[in-house]
N, CA, C and O atoms as a DFTB+ gen file, in Angstrom:
580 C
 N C O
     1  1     101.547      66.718      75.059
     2  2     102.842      66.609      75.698
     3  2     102.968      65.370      76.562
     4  3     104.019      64.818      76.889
     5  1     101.948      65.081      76.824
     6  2     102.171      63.601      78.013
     7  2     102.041      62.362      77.181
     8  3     101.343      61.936      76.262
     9  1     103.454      61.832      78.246
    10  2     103.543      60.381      77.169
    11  2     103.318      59.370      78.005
    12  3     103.883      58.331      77.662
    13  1     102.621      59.306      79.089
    14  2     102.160      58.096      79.830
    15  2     100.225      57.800      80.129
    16  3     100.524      58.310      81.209
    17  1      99.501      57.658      80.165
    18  2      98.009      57.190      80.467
    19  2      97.706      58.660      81.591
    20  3      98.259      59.250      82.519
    21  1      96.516      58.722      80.807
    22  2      95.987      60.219      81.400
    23  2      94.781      59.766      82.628
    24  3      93.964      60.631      82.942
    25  1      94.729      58.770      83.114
    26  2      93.986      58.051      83.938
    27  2      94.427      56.781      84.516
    28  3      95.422      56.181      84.110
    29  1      93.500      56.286      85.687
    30  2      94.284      55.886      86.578
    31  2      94.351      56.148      88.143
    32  3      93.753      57.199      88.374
    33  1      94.841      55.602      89.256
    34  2      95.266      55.747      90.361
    35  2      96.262      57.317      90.633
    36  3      96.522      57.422      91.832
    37  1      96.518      57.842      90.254
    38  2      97.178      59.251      90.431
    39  2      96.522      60.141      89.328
    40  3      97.122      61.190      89.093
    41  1      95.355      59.884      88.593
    42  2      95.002      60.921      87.377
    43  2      94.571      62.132      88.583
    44  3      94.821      63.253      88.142
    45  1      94.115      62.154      89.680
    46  2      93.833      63.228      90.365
    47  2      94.526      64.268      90.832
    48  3      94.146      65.428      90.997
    49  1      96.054      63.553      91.127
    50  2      97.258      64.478      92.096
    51  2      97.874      64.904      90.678
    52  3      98.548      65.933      90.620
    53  1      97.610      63.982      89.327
    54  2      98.226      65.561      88.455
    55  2      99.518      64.870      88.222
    56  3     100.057      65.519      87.325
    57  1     100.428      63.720      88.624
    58  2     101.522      63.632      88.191
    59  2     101.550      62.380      87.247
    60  3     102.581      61.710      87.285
    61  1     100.230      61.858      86.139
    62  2     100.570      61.555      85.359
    63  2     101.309      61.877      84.188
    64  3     101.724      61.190      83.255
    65  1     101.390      63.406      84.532
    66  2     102.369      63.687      83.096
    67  2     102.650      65.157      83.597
    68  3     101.801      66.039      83.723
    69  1     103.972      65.254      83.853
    70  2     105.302      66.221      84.681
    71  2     105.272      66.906      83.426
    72  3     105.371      68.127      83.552
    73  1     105.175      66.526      82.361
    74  2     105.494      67.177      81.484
    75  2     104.547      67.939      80.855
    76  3     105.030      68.890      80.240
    77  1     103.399      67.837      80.809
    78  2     102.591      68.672      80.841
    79  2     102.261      69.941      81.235
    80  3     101.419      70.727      80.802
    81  1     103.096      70.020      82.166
    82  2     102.572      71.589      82.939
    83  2     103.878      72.213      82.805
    84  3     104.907      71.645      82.440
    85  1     103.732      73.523      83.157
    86  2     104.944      74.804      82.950
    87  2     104.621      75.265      84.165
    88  3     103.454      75.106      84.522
    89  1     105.474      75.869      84.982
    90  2     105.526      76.661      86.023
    91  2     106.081      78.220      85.922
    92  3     107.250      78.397      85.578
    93  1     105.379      79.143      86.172
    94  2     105.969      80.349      85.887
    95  2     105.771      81.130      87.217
    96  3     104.736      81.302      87.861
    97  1     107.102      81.578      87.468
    98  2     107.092      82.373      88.615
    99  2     106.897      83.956      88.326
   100  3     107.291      84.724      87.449
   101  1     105.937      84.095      89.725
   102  2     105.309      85.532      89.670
   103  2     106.490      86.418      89.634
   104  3     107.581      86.265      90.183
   105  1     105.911      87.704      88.622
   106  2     106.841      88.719      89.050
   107  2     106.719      89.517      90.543
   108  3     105.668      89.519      91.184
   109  1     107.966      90.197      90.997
   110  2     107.865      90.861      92.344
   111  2     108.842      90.616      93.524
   112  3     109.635      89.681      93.632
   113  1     108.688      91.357      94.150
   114  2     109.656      91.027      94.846
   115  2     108.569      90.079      96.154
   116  3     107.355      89.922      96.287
   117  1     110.128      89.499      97.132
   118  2     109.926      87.897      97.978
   119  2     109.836      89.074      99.356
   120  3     110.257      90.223      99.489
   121  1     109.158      88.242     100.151
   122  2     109.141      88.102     101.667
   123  2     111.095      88.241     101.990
   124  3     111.885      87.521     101.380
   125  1     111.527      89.252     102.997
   126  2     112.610      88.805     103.499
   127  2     112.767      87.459     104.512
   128  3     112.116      87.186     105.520
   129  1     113.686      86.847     103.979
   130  2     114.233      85.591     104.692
   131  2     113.413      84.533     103.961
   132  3     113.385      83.474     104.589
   133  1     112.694      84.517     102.739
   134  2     112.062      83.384     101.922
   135  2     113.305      83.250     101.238
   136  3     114.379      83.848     101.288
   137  1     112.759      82.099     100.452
   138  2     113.625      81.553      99.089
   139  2     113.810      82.851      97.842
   140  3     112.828      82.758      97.105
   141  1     114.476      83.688      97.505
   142  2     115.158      84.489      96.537
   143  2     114.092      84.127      95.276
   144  3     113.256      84.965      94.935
   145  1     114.185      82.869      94.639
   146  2     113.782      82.405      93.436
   147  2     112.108      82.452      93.459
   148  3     111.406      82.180      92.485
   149  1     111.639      82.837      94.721
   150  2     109.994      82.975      94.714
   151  2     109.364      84.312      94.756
   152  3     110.238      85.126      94.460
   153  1     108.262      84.892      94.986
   154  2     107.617      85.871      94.787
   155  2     106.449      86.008      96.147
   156  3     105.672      85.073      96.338
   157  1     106.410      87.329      97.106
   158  2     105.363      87.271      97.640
   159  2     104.219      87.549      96.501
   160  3     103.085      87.711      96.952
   161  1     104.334      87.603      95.464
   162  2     102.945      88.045      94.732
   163  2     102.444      86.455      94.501
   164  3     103.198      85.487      94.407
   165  1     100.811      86.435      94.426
   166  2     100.063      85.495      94.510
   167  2      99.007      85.629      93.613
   168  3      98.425      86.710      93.528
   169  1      98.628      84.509      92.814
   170  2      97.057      84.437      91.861
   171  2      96.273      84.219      93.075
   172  3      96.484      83.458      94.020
   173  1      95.015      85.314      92.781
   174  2      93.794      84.296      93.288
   175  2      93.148      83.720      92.587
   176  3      92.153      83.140      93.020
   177  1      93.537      83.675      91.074
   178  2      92.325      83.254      90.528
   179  2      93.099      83.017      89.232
   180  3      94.055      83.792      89.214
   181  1      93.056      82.170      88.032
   182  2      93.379      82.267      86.732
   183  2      92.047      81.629      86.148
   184  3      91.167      80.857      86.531
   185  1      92.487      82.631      84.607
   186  2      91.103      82.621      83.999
   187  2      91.895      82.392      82.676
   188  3      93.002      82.906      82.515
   189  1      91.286      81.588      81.712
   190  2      91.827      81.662      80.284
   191  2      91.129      81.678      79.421
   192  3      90.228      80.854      79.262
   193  1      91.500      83.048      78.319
   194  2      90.966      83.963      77.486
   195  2      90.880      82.773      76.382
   196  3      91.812      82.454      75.645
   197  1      89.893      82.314      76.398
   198  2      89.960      81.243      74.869
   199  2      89.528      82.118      73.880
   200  3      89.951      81.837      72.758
   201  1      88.890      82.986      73.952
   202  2      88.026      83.881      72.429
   203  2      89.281      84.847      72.251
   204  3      89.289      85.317      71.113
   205  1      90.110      85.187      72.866
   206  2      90.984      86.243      72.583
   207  2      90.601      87.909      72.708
   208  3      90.978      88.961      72.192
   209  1      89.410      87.372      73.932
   210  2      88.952      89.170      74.069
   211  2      89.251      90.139      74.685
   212  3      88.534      91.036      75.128
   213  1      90.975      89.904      74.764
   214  2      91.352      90.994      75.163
   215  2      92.545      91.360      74.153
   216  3      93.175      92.407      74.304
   217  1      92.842      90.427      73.080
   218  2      93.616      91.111      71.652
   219  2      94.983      90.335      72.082
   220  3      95.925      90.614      71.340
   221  1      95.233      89.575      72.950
   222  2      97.097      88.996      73.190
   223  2      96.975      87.572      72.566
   224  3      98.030      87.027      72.240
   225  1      95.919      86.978      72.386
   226  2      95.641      85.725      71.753
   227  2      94.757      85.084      72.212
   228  3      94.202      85.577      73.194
   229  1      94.264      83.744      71.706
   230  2      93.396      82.656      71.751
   231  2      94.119      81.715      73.197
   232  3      95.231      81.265      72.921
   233  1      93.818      81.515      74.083
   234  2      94.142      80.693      75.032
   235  2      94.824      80.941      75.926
   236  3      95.315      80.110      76.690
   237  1      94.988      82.342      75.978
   238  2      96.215      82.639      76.846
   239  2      95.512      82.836      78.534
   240  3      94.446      83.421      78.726
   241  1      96.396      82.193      79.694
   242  2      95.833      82.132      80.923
   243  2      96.386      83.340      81.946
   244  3      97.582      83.494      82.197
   245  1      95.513      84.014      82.389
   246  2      95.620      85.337      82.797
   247  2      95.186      85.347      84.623
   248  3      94.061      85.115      85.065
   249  1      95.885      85.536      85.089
   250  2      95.536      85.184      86.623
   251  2      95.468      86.702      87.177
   252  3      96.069      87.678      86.727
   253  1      94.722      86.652      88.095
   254  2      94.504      87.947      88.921
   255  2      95.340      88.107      90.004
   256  3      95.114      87.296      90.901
   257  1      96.173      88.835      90.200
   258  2      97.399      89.077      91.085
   259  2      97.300      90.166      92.371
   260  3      97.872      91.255      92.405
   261  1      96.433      89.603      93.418
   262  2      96.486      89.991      94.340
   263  2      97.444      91.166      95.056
   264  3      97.098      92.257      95.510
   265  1      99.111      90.396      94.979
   266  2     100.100      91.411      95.623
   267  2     100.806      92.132      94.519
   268  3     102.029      92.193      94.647
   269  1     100.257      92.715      93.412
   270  2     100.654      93.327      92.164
   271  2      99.843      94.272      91.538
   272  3     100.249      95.051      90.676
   273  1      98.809      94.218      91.921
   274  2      97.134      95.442      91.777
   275  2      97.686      95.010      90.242
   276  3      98.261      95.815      89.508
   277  1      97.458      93.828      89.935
   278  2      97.607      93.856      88.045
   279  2      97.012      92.639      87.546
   280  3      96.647      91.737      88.300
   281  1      96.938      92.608      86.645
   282  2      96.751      91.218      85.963
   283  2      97.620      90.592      85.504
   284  3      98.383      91.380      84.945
   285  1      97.986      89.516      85.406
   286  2      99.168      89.059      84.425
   287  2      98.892      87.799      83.629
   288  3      98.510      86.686      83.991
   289  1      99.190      88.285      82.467
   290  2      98.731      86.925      81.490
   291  2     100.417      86.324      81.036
   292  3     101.421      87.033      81.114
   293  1     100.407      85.057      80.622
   294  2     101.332      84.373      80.168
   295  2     101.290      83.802      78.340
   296  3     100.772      82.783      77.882
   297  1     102.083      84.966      77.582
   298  2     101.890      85.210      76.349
   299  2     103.037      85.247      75.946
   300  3     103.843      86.130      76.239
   301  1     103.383      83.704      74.779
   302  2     104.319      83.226      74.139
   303  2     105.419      82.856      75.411
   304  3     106.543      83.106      74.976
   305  1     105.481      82.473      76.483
   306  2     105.767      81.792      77.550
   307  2     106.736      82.934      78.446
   308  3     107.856      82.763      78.927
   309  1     105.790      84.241      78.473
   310  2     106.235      85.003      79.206
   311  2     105.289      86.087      79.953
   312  3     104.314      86.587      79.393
   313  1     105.704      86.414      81.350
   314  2     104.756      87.098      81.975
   315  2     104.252      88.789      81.444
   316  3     105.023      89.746      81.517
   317  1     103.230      88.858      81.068
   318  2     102.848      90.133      80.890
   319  2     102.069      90.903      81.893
   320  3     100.924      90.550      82.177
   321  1     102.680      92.029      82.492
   322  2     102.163      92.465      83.727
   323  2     101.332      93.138      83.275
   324  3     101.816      93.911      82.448
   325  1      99.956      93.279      83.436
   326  2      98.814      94.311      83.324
   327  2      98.336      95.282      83.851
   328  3      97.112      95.311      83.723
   329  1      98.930      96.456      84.627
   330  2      98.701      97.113      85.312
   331  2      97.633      97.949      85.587
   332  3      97.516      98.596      84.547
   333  1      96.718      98.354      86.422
   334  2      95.506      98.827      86.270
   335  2      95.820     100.378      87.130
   336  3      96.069     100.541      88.324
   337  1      95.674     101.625      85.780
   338  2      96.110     102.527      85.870
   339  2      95.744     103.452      87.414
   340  3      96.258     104.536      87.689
   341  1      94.856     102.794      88.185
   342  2      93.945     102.995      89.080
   343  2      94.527     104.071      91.034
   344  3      94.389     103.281      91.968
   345  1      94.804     104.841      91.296
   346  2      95.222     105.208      92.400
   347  2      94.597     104.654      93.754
   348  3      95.347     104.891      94.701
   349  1      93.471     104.003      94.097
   350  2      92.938     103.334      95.165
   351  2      93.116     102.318      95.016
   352  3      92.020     101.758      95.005
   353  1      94.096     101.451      94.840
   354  2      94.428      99.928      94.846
   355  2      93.694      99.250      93.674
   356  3      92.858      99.895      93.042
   357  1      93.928      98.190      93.415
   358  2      93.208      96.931      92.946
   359  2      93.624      95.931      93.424
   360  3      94.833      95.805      93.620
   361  1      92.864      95.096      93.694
   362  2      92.747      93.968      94.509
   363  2      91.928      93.332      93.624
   364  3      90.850      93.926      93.643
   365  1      91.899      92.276      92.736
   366  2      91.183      91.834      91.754
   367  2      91.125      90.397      92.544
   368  3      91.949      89.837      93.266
   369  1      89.833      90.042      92.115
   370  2      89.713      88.836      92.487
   371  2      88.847      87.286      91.669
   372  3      88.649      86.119      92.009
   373  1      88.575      88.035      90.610
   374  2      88.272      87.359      89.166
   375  2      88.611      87.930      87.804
   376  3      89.544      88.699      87.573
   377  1      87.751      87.466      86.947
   378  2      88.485      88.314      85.446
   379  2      87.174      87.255      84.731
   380  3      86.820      86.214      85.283
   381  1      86.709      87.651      83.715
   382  2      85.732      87.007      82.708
   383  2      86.119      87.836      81.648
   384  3      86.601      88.968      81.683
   385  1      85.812      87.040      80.605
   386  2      85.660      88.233      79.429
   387  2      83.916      87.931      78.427
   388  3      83.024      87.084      78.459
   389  1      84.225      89.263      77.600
   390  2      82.667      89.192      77.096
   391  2      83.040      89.932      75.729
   392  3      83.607      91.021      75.642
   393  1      82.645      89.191      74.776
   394  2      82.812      89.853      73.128
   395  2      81.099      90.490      73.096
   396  3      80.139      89.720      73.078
   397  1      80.973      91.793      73.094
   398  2      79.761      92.196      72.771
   399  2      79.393      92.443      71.562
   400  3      78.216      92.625      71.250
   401  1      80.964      92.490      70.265
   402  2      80.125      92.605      69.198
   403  2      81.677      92.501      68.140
   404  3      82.608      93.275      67.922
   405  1      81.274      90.946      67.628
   406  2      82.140      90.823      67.221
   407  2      83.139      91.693      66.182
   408  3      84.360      91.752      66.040
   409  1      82.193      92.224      65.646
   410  2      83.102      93.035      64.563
   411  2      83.116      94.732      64.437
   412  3      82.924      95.451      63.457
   413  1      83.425      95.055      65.840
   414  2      83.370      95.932      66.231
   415  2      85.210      96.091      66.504
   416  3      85.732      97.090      66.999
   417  1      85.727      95.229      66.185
   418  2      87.013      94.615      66.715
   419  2      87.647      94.657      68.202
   420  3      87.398      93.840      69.088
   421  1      88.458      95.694      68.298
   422  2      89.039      95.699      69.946
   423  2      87.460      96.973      70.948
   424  3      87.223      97.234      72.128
   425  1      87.033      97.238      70.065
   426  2      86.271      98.072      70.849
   427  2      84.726      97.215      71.782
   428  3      84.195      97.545      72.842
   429  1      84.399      96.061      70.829
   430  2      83.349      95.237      71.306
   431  2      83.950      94.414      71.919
   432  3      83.095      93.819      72.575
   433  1      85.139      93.899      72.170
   434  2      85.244      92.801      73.249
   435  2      85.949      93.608      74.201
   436  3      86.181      94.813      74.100
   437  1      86.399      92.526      75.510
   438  2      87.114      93.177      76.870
   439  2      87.189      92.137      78.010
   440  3      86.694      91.017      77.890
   441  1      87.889      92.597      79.220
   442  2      87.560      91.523      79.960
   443  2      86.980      92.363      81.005
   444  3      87.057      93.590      80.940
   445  1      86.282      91.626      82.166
   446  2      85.542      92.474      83.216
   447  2      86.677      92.327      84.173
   448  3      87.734      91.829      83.787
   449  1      86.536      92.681      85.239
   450  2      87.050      92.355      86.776
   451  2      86.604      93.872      87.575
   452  3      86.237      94.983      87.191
   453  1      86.971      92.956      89.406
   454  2      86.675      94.152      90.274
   455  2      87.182      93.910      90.956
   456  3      87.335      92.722      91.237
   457  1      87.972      95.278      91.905
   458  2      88.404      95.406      92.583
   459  2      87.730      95.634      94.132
   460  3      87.187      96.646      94.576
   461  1      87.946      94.426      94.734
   462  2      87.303      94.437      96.012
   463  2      88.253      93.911      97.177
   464  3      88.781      92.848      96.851
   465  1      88.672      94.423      98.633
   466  2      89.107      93.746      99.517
   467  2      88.481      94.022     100.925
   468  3      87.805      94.995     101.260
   469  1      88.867      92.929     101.678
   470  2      87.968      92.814     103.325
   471  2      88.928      93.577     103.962
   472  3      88.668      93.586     105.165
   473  1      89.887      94.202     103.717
   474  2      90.448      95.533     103.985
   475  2      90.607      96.545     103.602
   476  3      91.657      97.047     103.203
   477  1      89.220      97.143     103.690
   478  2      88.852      98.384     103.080
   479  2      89.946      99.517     103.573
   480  3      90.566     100.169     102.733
   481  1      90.174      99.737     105.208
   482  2      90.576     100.311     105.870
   483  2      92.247     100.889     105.235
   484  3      92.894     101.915     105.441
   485  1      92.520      99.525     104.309
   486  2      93.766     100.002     104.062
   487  2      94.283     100.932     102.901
   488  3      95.370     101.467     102.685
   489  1      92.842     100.909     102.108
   490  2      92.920     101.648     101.208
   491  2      92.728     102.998     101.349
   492  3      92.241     103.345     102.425
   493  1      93.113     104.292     100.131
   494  2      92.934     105.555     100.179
   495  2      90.746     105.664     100.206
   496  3      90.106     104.849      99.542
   497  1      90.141     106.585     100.923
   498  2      89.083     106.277     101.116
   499  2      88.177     105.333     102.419
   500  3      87.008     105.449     102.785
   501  1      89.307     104.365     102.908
   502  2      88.939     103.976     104.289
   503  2      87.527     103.054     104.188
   504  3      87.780     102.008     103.589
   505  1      87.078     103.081     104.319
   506  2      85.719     102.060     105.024
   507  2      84.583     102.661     104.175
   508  3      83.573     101.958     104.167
   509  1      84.511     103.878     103.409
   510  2      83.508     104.421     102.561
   511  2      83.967     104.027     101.239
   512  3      83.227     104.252     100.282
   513  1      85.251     103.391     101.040
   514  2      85.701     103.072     100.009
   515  2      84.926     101.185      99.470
   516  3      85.086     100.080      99.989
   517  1      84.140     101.625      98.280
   518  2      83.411     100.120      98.275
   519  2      83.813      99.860      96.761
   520  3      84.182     100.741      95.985
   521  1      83.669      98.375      96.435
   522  2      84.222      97.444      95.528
   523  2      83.714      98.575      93.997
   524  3      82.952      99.540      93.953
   525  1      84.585      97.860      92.855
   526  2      85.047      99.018      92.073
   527  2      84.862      97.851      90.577
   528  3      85.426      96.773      90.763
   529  1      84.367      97.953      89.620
   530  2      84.357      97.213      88.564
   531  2      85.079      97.741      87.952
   532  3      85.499      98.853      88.275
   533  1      85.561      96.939      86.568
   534  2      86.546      97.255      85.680
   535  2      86.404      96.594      84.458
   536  3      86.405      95.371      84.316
   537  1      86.262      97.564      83.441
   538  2      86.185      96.800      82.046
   539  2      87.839      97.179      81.361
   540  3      88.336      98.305      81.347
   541  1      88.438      96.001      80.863
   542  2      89.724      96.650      80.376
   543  2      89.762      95.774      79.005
   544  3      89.540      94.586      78.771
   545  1      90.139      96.878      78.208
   546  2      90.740      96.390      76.361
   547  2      92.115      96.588      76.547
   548  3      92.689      96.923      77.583
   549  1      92.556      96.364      75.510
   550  2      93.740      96.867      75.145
   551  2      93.472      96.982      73.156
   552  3      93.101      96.200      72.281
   553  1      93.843      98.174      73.209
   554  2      94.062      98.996      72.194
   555  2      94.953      98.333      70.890
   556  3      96.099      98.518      71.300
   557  1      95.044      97.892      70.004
   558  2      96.142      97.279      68.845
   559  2      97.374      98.456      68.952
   560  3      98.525      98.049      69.112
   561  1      97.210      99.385      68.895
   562  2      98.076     100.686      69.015
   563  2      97.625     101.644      69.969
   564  3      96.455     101.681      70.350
   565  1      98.469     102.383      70.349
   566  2      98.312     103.349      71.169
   567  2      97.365     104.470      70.681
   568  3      96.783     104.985      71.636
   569  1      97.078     104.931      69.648
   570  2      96.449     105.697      68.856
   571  2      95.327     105.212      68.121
   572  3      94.808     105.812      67.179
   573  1      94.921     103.965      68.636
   574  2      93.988     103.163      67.770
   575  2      92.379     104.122      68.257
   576  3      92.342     104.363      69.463
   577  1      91.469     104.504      67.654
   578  2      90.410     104.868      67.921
   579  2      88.972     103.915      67.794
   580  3      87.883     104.397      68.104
């Protein structure tokens, strides 16, 4: 997509090529008295699925969404909210994935993550409540076995 020199005196700040990048705003609702068109929800982290091991495609970039207890990946240039069926919060703060066997199809691959925050207190469980791993697939069908 970029039609000017990918190096250079500004190759660092990123605005050799505007056109290169997409901006997608988080789903959720804003802070009262912010800008309308923004989102208090926040990535801490984006990770991109190059092997496709979680079944939405090859490359797709999936960020961990702090004020959303979800994941959200950006597939065919739209947000897919991932929700993690979970009643004690998620607070995710990475995402990896791992194909354990390739031809096992959706059942051998997945992605990891865990749910951990330095405010335990606020969660159901309180201060005995400690960090929480997570392996998640997604299924081709709902009925897929």
């Amino acid at each position: 997509k970029c039609k000017g020199p990918l190096n250079g005196p500004g190759a660092a700040s990123g605005k050799l090529c505007p056109e290169g990048w997409t901006l997608y705003r988080m789903p959720g609702p804003q802070f009262k008295g912010m800008d309308p068109s923004g989102s208090a929800n926040h990535a801490y982290y984006i990770w991109v699925d190059r092997y496709n091991t979680l079944g939405l495609g090859a490359n797709v970039p999936i960020a961990s969404a702090n004020g959303a207890e979800s994941l959200l990946a950006v597939v065919d240039g739209k947000m897919v909210n991932l929700r993690v069926p979970y009643p004690l919060g998620f607070n995710t703060k990475l995402v990896d994935g791992r194909i354990d066997d390739p031809n096992a199809g959706w059942k051998g691959k997945g992605l990891w993550t865990m749910s951990g925050t330095r405010t335990v207190f606020h969660n159901e469980g309180g201060t005995q409540n400690s960090p929480k791993v997570y392996k998640v697939q997604m299924r081709p069908d709902p009925l897929a076995r």
